[in-house]
N, C-alpha and C positions, 0 to 999 in steps of 0.2 A: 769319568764314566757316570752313567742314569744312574740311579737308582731305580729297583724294580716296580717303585709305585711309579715313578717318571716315566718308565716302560710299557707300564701297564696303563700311564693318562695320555702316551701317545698311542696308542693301538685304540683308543676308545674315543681320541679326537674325529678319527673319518666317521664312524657310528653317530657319534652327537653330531656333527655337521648332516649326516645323511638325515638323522630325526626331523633335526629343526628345517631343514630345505621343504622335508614331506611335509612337515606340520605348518610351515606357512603358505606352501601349495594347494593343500585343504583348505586352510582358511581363506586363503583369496575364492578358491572354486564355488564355496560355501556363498562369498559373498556377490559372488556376482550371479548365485540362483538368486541372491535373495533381492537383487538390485532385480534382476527378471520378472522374479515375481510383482514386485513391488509395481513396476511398471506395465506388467499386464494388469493389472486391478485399481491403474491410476485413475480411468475414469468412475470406476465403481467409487474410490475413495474422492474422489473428485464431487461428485453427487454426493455421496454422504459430507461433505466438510460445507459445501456449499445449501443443502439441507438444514446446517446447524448453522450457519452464518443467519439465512431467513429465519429461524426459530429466534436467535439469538438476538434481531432487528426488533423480531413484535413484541418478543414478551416482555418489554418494558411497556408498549400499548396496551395489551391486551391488563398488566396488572394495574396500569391506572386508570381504565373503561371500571374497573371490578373496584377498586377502592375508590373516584371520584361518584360514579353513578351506578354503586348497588347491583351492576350488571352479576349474572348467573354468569361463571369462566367459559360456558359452552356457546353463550352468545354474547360473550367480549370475542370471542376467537372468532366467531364468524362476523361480526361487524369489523375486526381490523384487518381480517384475510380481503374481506370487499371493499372497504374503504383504498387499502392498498394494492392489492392486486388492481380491482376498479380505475384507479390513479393511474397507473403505470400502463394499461392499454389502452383508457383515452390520451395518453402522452403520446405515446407510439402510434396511437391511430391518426392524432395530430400532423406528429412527425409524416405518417408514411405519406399522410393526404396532400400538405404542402411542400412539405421536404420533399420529396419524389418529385414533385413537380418543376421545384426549385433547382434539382439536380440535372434533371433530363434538359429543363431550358441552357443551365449553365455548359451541359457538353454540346446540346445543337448550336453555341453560339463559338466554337474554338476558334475556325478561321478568325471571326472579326476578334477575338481576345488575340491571338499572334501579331492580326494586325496592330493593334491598336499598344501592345508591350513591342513592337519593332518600331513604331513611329516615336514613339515617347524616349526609345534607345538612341535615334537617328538624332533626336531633339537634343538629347544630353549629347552627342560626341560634337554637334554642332556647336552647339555652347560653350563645349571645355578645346575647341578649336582644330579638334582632330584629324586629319585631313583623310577622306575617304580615299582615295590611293593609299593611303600606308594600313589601314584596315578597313574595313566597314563593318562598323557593329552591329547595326541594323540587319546586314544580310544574313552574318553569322546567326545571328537569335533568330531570324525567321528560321535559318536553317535547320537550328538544332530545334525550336519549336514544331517543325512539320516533320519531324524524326522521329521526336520524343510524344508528342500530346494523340497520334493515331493510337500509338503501343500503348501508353496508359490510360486512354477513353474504353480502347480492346480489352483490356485486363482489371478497368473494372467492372466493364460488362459481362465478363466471364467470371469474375468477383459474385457477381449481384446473381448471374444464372446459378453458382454451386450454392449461395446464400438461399435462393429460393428452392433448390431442389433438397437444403438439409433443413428446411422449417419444418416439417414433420417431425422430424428427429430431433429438433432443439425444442420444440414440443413436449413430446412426448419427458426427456428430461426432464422440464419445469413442470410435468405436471406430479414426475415423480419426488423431483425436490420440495414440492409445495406441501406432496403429501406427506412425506417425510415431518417435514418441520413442523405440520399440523398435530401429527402424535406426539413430537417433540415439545411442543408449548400447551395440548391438550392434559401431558401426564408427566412433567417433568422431575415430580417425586419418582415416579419409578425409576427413571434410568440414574438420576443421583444417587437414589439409595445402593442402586445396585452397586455405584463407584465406589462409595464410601462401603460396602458389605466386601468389596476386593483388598479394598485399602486397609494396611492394619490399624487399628486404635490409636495406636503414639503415633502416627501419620496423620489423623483426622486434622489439626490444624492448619499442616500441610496442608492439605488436599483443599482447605476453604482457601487458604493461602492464595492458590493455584486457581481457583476459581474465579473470586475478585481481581487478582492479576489481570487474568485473561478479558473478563468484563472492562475491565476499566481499559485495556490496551486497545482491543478494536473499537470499545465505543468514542475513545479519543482518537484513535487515528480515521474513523467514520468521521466526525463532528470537524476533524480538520481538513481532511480531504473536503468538504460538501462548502466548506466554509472559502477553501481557495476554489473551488469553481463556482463558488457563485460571485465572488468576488472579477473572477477575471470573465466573466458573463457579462456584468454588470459592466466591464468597461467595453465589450466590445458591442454591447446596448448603446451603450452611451456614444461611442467612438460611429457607431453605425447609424442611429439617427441626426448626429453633431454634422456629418461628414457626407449623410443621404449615399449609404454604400448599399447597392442589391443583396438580392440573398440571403438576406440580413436573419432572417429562422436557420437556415440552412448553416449559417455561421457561426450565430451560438452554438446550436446542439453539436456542430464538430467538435467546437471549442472547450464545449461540455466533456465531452466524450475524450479528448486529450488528455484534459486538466486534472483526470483521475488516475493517470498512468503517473507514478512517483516521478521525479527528478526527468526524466525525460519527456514527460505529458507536455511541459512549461513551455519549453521553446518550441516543440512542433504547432502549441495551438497559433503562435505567432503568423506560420505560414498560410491558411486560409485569408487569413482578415487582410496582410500586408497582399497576396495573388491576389484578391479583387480589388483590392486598391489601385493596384498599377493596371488593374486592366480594366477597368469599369473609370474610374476616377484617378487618371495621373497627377491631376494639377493639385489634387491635395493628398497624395500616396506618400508624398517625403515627409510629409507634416505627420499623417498616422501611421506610419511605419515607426517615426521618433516616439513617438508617444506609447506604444505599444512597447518599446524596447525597454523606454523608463519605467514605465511602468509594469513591466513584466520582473526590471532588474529589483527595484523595490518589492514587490510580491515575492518572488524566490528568495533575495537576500536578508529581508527584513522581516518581511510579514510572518513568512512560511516557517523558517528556527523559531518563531516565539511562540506559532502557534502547535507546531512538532513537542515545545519542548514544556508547554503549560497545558493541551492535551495529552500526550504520550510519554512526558518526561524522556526524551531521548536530547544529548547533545549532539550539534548539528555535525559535527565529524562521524559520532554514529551513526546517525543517517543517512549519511554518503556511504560508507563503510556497509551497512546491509544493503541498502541497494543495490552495490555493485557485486558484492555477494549474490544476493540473492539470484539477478540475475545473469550473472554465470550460473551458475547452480539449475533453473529451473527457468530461463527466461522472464516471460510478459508476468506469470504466476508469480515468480521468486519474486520479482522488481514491486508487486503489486501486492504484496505479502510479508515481505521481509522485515517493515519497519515496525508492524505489531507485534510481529513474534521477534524482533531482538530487542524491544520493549517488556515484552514479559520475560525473558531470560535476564533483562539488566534490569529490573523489579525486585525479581527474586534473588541475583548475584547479590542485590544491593541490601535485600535484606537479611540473607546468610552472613553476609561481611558486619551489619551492625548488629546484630546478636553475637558474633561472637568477639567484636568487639567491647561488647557491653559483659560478658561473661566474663573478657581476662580481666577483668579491674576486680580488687578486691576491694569488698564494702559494699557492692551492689547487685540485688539480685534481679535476674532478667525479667523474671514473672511481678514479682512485686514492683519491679520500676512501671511496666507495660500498666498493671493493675493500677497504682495511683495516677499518672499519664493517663488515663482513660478516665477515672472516676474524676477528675479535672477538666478532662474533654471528652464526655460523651460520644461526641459526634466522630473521633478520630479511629482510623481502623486499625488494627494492631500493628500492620505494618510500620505504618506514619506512626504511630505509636514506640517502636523498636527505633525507628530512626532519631526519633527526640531522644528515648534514653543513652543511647549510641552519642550522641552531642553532650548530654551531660557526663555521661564516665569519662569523656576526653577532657573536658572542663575540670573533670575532678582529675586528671592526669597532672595536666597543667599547676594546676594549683599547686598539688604537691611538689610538682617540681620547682615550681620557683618559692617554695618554703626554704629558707635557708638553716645549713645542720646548724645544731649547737654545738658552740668552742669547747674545743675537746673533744667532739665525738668520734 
């Protein structure tokens, strides 16, 4: 037989079950206004995050225009708002004036580019002794060529008509981001103090903590992104005057414009250079097809981990790791975002874990290891700092362990 309290903790099971059912019905309900919300006000924060990105870009300009050359901070800001913005639309106006032109010759020339990648096709089944009765490859590629190249000349013509019809509007945006990020590098004291006047006291080192993080994550993963496109520019320069391949504007700037998409940018910029190769230049497309491959595999496998992992401090599994994150998550954004900000989360993980690794040891304290560690090296930040004393309380772990007891003890 129950006892009555057993009697009474079944009669109150269906009740807790009916609680907990509601209360995590609420809370899913709860969470997807808040996923709603969040996502009607993406482009507002979208403008705003991209607002502090530009702010975040100059004000390293603008403070060494004001500490190299005496400039007033009102006219550092306006000499590197027009130096750079100025940049960027003779770039673009560069772009639009040849490139466009570059663009329009290369789609009014389709038929002869089918021809000319069906003949070069015909050449190889020829060579490797194919016999046209059992396929003809040649016919196949024209076929799927006059399939495929109408549909994707059409779509990106209707591409370029919805491009020109939202330039007003992608306007208007950059003129609000600019001004944004203008008040932003104009008064930067204000909105910090405000952070730090949120934030409580015993959090203030936090919070600088959080600051440096964040500075040092995008301006390393900036300086490395800019570093592999210019690098892989630089060979499709080379590759393209070596080789006398057309289009050759038109090829960097795609190339350009790839090379800045993480982990997936690499091998798409591959396919412009190797297409006008086989169609402008067959008798030398196998030679720079090879060379683009080698040399793309060295850039991703070699170049790219050293410089991921000596700008951004990330191991190159975690960067595979947020990116595919990320882009589940949030797409072209997530993929293009991800590896800064799981840079500053593994920053900070890494410096939570050596502080309180430097804490459990007895015989050393955190603040006075950082303080001597720094009076030794000025130039180190507290972080890099926590991480040295972090190395020596392990060392003094060790040590004591391989002291041997006294007989007897």
């Amino acid at each position: 037989m129950s006892t009555p309290a057993q009697q009474h903790a079944d009669r109150d099971l269906p009740r807790l079950a009916f609680f907990a059912l509601g209360a995590a019905f609420f809370g899913l309900a709860v969470l997807d206004r808040f996923v709603a919300l969040f996502v009607g006000f993406s482009s507002l924060l979208l403008t705003i995050f991209l607002a502090w990105l530009l702010a975040f870009l100059i004000s390293p300009l603008v403070d060494g225009l004001v500490r190299r050359f005496r400039l007033r901070r009102g006219l550092a800001i306006a000499a590197s708002y027009v130096s750079v913005i100025g940049g960027i639309v003779l770039f673009v106006a560069a772009v639009a004036q040849i490139g466009v032109r570059e663009a329009s010759d290369l789609a009014g020339r389709t038929d002869e580019i089918a021809a000319r990648i069906a003949t070069m096709v015909g050449d190889l089944q020829h060579a490797a002794g194919i016999d046209r009765s059992t396929i003809d490859l040649a016919a196949l590629v024209g076929d799927v060529q006059r399939r495929t190249l109408p549909t994707l000349i059409q779509g990106l013509a209707d591409q370029t008509q919805v491009i020109g019809e939202g330039v007003l509007a992608v306007f208007g945006a950059l003129f609000i981001i600019v001004l944004l990020s203008v008040y932003a590098v104009a008064d930067p004291g204000t909105i910090t103090g405000m952070v730090r006047r949120i934030v409580p006291n015993r959090h203030a080192d936090t919070l600088l903590l959080i600051e440096r993080t964040v500075g040092r994550s995008f301006r390393g993963f900036l300086r490395a992104q800019f570093a592999l496109v210019g690098i892989q520019v630089g060979i499709t320069l080379v590759l393209g005057l070596a080789f006398d391949l057309p289009y050759l504007l038109l090829l960097t700037v795609i190339t350009g414009m790839l090379m800045f998409i993480p982990f997936f940018g690499p091998p798409l910029a591959l396919l412009p250079v190797g297409f006008v190769a086989l169609a402008f230049r067959p008798d030398v497309a196998l030679l720079v097809i090879v060379i683009l491959v080698v040399a793309q595999t060295v850039l991703v496998n070699a170049i790219q981990p050293r410089l991921l992992r000596r700008e951004v401090g990330l191991h190159p599994i975690l960067v595979l790791v947020a990116l595919l994150a990320g882009s589940q998550i949030a797409g072209l954004w997530g993929a293009i975002f991800s590896i800064p900000l799981c840079a500053i989360a593994t920053l900070l993980a890494r410096y939570v874990i050596d502080a309180r690794a430097v804490n459990e040891v007895e015989g050393i304290e955190l603040a006075e290891a950082v303080a001597a560690i720094q009076a030794e090296h000025p130039e180190i930040e507290v972080e890099e700092a926590v991480g040295i004393a972090a190395d020596q309380a392990e060392a003094m772990l060790e040590a004591d362990a391989a002291v041997p007891l006294p007989h007897g003890g």
